[in-house]
C-alpha positions in Angstrom: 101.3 88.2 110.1 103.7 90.7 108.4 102.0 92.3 105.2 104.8 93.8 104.1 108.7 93.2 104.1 110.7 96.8 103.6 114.3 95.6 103.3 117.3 98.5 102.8 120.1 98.8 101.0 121.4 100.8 103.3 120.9 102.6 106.8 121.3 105.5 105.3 118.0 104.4 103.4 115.9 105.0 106.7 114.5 108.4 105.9 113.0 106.9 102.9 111.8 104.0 104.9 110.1 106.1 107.0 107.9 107.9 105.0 106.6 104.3 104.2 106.3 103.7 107.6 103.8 106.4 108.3 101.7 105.5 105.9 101.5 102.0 106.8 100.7 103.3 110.5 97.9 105.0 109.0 96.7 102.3 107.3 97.1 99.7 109.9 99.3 97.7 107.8 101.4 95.0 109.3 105.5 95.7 107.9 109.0 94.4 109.2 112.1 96.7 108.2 115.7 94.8 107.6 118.8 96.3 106.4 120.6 94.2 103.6 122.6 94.7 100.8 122.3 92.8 97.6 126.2 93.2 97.1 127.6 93.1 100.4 125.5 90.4 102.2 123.4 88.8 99.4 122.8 85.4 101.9 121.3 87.7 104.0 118.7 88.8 101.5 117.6 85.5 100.5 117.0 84.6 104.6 115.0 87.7 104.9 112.5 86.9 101.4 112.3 83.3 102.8 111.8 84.2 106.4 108.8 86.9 104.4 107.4 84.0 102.6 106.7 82.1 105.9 105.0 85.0 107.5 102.6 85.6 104.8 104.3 88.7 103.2 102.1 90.2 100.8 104.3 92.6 99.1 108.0 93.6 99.3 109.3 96.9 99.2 113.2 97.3 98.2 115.2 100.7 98.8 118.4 101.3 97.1 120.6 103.4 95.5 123.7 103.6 93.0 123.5 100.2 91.1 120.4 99.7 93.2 120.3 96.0 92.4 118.4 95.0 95.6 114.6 95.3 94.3 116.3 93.3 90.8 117.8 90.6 93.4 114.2 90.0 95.8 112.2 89.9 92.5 114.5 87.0 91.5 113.4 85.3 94.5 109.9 85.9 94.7 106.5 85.7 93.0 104.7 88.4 95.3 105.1 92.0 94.1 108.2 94.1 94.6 107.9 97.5 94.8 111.6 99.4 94.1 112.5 103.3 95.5 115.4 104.4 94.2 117.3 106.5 96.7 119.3 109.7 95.5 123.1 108.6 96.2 124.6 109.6 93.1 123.9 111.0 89.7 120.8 112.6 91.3 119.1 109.4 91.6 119.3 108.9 88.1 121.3 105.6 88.2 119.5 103.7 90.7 115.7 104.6 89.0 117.0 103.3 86.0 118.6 100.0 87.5 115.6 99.2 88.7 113.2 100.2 86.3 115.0 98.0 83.1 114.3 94.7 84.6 114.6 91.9 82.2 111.7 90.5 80.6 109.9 88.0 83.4 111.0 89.3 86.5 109.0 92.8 86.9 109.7 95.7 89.5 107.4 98.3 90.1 109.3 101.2 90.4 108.4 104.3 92.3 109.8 108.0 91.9 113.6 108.8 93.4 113.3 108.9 97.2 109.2 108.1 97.3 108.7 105.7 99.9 105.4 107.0 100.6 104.1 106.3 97.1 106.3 102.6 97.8 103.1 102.2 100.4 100.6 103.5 98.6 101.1 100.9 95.9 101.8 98.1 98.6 98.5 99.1 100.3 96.5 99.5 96.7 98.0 95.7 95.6 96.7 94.1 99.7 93.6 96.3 99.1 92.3 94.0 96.2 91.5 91.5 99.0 90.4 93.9 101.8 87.5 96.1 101.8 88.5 97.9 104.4 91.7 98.8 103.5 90.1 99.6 99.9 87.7 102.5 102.6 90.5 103.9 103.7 92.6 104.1 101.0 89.7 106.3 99.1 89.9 107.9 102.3 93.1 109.4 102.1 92.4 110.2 98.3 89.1 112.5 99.9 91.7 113.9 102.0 94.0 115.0 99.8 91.3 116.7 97.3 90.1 118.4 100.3 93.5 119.8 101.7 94.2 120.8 98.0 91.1 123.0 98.0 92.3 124.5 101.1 95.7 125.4 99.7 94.0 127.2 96.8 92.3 128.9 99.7 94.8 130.3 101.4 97.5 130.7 98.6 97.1 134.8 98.5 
């Protein structure tokens, strides 16, 4: 069973992708990564949210830049949570945060800051964790973890 569906714009979105990535290896959370755009091979899309549905996808995640329509386009074809990262292409970013933050009224995106892929999965793994405990351990885990390592910065900062 696939927890969560991470579907690119682009390949050039893989970086982003990534970071997501590691955190879901962290976490033990299942993901599947596809590549398709919402412009250039919008069929494609709707297979890969349908194909989600039947394998139990909890969340998607949707990366794209410029018009960044792609998070705007899954949401239209899904109940379950979408979760946009707008990817810095052009107009520093700018653009594609704000196509996918003004979402009309009934068809909500979370939106994530530019390029934040790891925040994408925090989110995804706080919106599974309301229905597993143990995810809900570790994510206050890695919460503990990053208090700690912030005390060790102010440590060692002179």
């Amino acid at each position: 069973m696939t927890d969560v569906s991470i579907i690119l714009g682009s390949k050039s979105d893989a970086d982003i992708a990534k970071k997501a990535i590691e955190i879901f290896n962290r976490f033990d959370i299942n993901y599947d990564v596809n590549v398709a755009s919402a412009h250039r091979a919008p069929a494609r899309v709707i297979e890969i949210i349908n194909n989600a549905h039947e394998s139990g996808v909890k969340v998607f995640i949707a990366i794209a830049g410029l018009a960044a329509h792609l998070p705007g386009v899954v949401a239209s074809h899904t109940t379950r949570p979408v979760i946009g990262v707008p990817v810095k292409a052009a107009l520093d970013g700018i653009d594609a945060l704000l196509s996918i933050a003004q979402m009309p009224g009934g068809i909500p995106v979370a939106c994530v800051g530019i390029g934040r892929g790891e925040n994408a999965a925090i989110l995804a793994a706080q919106i599974i964790a309301t229905g597993n405990k143990e995810l809900e351990r570790k994510l206050a885990d890695h919460r503990k973890d990053m208090a700690e390592q912030s005390l060790q910065d102010s440590q060692t900062l002179f």
